[in-house]
C-alpha positions as CSV (number, residue, x, y, z in Angstrom):
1,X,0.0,0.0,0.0
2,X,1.8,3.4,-1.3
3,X,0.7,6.8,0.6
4,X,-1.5,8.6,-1.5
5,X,1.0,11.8,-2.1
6,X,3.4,9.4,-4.2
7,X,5.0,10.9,-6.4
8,X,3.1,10.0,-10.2
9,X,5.4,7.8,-13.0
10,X,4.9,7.5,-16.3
11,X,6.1,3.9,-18.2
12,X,4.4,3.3,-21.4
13,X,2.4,0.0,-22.0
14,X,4.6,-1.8,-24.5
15,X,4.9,-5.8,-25.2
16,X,8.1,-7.7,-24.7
17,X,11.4,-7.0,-24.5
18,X,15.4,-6.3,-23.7
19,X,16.1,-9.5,-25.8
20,X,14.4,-8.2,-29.2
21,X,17.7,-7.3,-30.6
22,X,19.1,-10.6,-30.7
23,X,16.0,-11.9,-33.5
24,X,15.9,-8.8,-35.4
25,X,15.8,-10.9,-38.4
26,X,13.3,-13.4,-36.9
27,X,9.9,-13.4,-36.1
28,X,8.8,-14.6,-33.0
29,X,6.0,-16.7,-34.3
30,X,8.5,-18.8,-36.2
31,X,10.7,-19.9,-32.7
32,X,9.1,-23.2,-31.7
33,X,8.3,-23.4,-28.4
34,X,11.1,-26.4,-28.0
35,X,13.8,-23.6,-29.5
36,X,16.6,-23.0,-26.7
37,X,16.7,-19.6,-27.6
38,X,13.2,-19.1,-25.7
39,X,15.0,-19.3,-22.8
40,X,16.6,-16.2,-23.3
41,X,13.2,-14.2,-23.9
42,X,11.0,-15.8,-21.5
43,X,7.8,-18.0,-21.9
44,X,6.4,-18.0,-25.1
45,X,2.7,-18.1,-25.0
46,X,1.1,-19.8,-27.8
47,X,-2.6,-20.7,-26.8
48,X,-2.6,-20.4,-22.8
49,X,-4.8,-17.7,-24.1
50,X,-7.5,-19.2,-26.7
51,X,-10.4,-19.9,-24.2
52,X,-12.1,-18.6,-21.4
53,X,-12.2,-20.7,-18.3
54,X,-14.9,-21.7,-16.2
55,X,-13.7,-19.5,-13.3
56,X,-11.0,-16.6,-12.0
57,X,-10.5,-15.3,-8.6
58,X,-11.2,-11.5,-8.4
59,X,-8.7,-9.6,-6.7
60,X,-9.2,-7.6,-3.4
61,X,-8.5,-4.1,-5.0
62,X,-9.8,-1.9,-7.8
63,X,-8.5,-3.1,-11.5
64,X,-7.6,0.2,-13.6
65,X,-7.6,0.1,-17.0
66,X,-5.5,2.9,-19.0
67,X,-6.0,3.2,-22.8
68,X,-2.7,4.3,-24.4
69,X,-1.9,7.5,-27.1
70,X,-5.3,8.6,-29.4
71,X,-7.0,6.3,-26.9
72,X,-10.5,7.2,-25.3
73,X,-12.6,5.0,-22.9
74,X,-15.4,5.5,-24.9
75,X,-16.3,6.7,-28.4
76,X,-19.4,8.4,-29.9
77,X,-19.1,8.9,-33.6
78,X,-22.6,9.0,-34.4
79,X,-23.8,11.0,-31.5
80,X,-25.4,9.9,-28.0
81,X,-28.3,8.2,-29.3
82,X,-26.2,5.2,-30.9
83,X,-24.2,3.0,-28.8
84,X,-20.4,4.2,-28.6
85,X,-17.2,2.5,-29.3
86,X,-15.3,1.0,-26.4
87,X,-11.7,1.1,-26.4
88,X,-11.6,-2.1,-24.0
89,X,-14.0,-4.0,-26.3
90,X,-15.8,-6.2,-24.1
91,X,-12.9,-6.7,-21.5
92,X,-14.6,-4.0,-19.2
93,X,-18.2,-6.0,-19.3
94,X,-16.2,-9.7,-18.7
95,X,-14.3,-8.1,-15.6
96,X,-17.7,-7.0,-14.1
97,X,-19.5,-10.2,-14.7
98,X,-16.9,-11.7,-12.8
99,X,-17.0,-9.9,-9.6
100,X,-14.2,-7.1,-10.8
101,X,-14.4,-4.1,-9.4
102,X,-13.1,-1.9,-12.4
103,X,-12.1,2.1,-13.2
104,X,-12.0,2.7,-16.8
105,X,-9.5,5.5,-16.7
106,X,-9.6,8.7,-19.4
107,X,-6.8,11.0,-20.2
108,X,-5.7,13.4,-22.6
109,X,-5.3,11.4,-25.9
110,X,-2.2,12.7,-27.0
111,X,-0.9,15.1,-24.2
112,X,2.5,14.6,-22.7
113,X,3.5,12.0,-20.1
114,X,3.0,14.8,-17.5
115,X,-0.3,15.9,-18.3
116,X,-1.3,11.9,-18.7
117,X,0.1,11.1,-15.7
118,X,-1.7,13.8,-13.6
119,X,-5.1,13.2,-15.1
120,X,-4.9,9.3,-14.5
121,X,-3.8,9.9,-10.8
122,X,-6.9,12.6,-10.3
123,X,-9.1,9.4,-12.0
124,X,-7.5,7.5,-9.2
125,X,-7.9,9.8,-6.3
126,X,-11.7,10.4,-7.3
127,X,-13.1,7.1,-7.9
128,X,-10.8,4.8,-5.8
129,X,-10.0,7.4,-2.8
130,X,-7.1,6.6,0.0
131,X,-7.0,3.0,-2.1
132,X,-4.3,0.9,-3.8
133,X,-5.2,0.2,-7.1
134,X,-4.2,-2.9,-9.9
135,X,-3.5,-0.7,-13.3
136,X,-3.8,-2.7,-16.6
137,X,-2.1,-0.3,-19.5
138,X,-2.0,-0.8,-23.2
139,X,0.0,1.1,-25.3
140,X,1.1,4.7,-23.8
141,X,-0.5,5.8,-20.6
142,X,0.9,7.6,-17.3
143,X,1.2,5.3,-14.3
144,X,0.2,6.7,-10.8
145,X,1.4,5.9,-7.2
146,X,-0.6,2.9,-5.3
147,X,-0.5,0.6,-7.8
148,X,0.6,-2.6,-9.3
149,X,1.0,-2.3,-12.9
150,X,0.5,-4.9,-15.4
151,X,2.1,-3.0,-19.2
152,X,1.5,-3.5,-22.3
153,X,3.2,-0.3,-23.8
154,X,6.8,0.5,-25.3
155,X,9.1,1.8,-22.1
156,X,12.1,1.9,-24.4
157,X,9.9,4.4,-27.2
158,X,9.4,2.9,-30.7
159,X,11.4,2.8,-34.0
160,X,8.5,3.8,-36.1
161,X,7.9,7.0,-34.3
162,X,11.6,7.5,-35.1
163,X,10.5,6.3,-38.8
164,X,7.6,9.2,-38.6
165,X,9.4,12.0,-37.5
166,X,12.4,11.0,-40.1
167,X,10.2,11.1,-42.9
168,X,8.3,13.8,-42.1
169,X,11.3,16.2,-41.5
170,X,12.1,19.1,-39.2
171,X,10.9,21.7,-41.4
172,X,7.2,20.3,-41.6
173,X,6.8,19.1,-38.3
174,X,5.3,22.5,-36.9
175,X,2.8,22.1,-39.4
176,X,1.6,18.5,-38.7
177,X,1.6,20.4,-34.7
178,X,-0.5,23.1,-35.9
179,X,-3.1,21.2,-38.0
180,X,-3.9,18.7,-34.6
181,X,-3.9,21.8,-32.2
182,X,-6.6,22.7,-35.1
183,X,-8.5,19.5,-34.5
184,X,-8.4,19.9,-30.3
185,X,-5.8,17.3,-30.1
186,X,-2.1,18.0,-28.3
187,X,0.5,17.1,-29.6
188,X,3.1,16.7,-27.0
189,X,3.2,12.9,-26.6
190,X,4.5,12.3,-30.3
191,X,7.6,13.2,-29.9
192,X,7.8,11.4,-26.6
193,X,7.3,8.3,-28.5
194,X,11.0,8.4,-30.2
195,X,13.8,6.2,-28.6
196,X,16.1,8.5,-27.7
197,X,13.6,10.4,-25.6
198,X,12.9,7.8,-23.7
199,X,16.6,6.5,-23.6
200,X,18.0,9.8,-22.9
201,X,15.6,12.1,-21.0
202,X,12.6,9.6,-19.4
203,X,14.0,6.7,-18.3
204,X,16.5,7.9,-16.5
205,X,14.8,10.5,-14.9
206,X,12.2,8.5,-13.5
207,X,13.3,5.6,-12.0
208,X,11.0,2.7,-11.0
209,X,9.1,3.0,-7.7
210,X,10.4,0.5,-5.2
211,X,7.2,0.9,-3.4
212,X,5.7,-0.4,-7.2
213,X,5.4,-3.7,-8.5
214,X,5.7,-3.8,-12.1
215,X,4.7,-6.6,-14.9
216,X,4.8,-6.6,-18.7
217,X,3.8,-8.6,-21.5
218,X,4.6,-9.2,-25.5
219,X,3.3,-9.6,-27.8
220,X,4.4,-10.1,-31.6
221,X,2.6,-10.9,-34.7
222,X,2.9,-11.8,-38.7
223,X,0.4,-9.4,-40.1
224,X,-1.4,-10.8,-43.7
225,X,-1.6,-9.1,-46.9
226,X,-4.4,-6.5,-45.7
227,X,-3.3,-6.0,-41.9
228,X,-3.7,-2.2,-41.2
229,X,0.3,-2.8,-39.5
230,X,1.5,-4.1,-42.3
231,X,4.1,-1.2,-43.2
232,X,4.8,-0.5,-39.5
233,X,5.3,-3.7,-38.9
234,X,7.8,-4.1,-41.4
235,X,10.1,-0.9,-40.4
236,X,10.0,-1.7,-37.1
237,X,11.4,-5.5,-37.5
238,X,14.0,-4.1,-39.3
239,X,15.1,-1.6,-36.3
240,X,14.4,-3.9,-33.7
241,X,12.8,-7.3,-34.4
242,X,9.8,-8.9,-34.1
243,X,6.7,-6.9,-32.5
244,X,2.9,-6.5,-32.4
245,X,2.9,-4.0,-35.2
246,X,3.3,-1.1,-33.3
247,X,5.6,-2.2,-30.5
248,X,8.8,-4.6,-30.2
249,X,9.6,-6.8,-28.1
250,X,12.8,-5.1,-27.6
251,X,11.1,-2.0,-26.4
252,X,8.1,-3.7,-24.4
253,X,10.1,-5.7,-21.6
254,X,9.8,-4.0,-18.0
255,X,9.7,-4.9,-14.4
256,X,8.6,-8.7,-14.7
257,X,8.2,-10.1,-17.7
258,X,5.0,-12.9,-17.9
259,X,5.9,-13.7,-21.4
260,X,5.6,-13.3,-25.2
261,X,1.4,-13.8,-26.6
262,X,2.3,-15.2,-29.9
263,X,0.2,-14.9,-32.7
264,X,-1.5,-11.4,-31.5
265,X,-1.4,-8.2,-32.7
266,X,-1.6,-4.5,-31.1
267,X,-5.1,-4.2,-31.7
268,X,-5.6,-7.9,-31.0
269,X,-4.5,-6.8,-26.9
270,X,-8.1,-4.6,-26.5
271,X,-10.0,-7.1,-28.2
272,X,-10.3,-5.5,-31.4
273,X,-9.9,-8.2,-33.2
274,X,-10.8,-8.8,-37.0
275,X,-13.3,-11.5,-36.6
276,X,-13.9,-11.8,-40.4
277,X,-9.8,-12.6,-40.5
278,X,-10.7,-15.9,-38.0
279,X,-13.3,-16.8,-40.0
280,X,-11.1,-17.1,-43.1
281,X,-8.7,-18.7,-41.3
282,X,-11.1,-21.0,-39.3
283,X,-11.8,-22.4,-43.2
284,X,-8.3,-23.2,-43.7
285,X,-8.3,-25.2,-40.5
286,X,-6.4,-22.6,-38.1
287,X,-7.7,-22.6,-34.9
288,X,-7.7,-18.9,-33.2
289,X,-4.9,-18.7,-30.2
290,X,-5.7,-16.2,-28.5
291,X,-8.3,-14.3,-26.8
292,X,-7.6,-11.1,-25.1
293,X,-11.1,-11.5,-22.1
294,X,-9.2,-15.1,-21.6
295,X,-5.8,-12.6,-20.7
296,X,-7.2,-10.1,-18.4
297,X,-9.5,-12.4,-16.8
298,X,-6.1,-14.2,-16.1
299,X,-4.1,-10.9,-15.1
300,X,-7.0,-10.7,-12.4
301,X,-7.0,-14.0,-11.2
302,X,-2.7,-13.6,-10.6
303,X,-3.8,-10.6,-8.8
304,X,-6.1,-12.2,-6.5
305,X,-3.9,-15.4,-5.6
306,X,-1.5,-12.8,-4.7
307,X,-3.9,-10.9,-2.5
308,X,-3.7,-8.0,-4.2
């Protein structure tokens, strides 16, 4: 239990990790889970994941979930008489059936780790008051005191962002700033994405809470012909290896790492799954591996057999 005037940390919700370099010509889905080298990287999972169980434990404490950069907890395109779009897509409603007592946190989109960070600890401070709290993040998010944190984000930054800004060029950059500031959105987190920000500035200026337990998963990915991470996909394996299309497992790795979720994609981590993709697939005779309720309801289960 952390006192409630903690000082707020940022680490963003990557998948996998500090080994990534070593494969950056292999993709994880190709190691066989009787490969030596697996050893080296940590568990791979291949279907631990594919099915929901008959029952999970809940855990004591609140379960906070943190959407990452352009996230949003919940979306109304068409206006507030149509049902909106859920960034945890179905994971919220499969926590609560089982007795989870969940926050779904919301926070700047695309401000800077700072302003993230504060906003999810005022989320935290209002709805789970003088508590400790169990934060599940995806992607990019600010972490707060009282917690234990379960990541699925990039704490190393990510070679496509580095890719972006490259291509886009110094000269144009204020432009691409002004034309989101014309749309309402910051644009402070971009260039927080880069790896040398993180290498050189973040990480070592915020150091990991002893008082914080930290967890981390990967996650990595072939994407098919029409896979919307297709291109990213392919310029960040050649930086750093295989990944989940938006994050390596080089840069994903942090505090303890629960192991590599074969087979799954960025989007595939919040449930966003292309179910017409399985269906294809399900014709061919491929069985679908993974199934991201079956992961937190998991996460939550660990947490309660550890009293937390």
């Amino acid at each position: 239990m952390l006192p409630s005037k903690a000082r707020s940390h940022f680490r963003r919700f990557a998948v996998l990790g500090s080994y990534g370099r070593q494969f950056c010509n292999t993709q994880i889905s190709h190691i066989k889970s009787d490969d030596p080298r697996i050893r080296e990287i940590g568990r791979l999972i291949e279907d631990d994941y594919a099915t929901i169980r008959d029952k999970y434990e809940r855990p004591r404490n609140p379960v906070v979930l943190a959407h990452g950069l352009l996230g949003f907890d919940e979306l109304h395109i068409a206006g507030a008489r149509l049902p909106g779009l859920h960034y945890w897509r179905g994971i919220t409603e499969a926590l609560a059936a089982n007795g989870v007592e969940c926050i779904v946190a919301s926070v700047p989109p695309s401000g800077s780790i700072e302003t993230r960070a504060a906003r999810l600890s005022e989320c935290i401070a209002r709805k789970a008051p003088g508590r400790s709290v169990n934060i599940i993040a995806h992607s990019m998010v600010g972490v707060s005191p009282d917690v234990i944190l379960f990541q699925l984000t990039a704490p190393r930054g990510s070679a496509f962002a580095d890719f972006v800004f490259q291509q886009i060029g110094p000269l144009h950059i204020p432009k691409i700033y002004k034309a989101l500031e014309f749309f309402g959105l910051e644009s402070d987190a971009f260039s927080q994405l880069t790896r040398s920000y993180m290498a050189k500035q973040f990480n070592p200026a915020t150091p990991d809470d002893p008082r914080v337990r930290y967890y981390s998963y990967g996650a990595a990915f072939d994407p098919y012909l029409l896979s919307v991470f297709r291109y990213s996909h392919r310029v960040i394996a050649a930086e750093e290896g295989a990944n989940d299309g938006m994050v390596s497992i080089d840069s994903s790795h942090w505090g303890t790492y629960k192991g590599t979720l074969q087979g799954a994609s960025h989007l595939d981590l919040i449930n966003w799954t292309n179910r017409l993709r399985w269906w294809f697939f399900a014709l061919g005779g491929k069985k679908r591996n993974f199934n991201a309720v079956a992961l937190y309801l998991d996460i939550a289960d660990m947490l309660a057999k550890e009293g937390l």
